[in-house]
N, C-alpha and C positions, 0 to 999 in steps of 0.2 A: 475426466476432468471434474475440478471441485469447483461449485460457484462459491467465495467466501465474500464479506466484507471484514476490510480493514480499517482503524480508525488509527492513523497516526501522526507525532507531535515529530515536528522538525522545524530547526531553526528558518525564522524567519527572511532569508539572503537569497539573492540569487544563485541562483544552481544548487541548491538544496535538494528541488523537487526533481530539478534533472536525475541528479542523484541516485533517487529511491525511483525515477522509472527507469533507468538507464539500469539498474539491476535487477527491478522485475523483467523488463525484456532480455536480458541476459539468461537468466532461468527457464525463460519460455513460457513464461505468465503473463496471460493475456488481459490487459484492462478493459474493462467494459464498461466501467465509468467511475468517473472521481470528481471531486464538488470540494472547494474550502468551505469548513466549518466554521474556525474563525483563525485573525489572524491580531497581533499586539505590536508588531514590527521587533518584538524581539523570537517569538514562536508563532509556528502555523498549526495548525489541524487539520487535516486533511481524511476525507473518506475514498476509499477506493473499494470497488468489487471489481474483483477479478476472478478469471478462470485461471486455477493449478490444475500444470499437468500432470501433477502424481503422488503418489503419499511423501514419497522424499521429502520432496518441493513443497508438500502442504507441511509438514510435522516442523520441516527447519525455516521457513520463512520470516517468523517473528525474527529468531537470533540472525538470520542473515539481514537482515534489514540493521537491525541494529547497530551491527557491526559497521554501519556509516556514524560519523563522527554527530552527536550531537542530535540523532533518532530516536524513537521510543514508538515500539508498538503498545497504543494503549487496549485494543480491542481485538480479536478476530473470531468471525461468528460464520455461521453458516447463510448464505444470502439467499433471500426469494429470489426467482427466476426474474430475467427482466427480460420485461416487453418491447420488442423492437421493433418501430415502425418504417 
């Protein structure tokens, strides 16, 4: 499994974010943590690190996300480990 973070722009509405976690856990990508960056009431930003479970999963992720109406991966990078208490 890959630790990454993601940095993405989805519309500001209810069920958006359902959305974009409702198909990371479909995939099998586990979130390990997410924080709004900011929001306008018309877009969000959102961070998320998650654990992929496999290069598939890691290499198509941006365009599967995408592929929800009105998302944009703007970032994905490789994450520091995080510290669990």
């Amino acid at each position: 499994m890959s630790l990454r973070q993601l940095i993405v722009q989805l519309p500001d509405r209810p069920g958006s974010l359902g959305q974009v976690t409702t198909l990371l856990g479909r995939l099998g990508v586990d979130i390990r943590q997410m924080r709004v960056l900011s929001r306008d009431g018309q877009v969000a930003t959102d961070e998320f690190t998650v654990s992929v479970p496999g290069v598939v999963i890691d290499r198509s992720l941006p365009a599967l996300l995408e592929e929800i109406q009105g998302v944009r991966v703007l970032d994905v990078s490789i994450a520091a480990a995080i510290v669990e208490l």
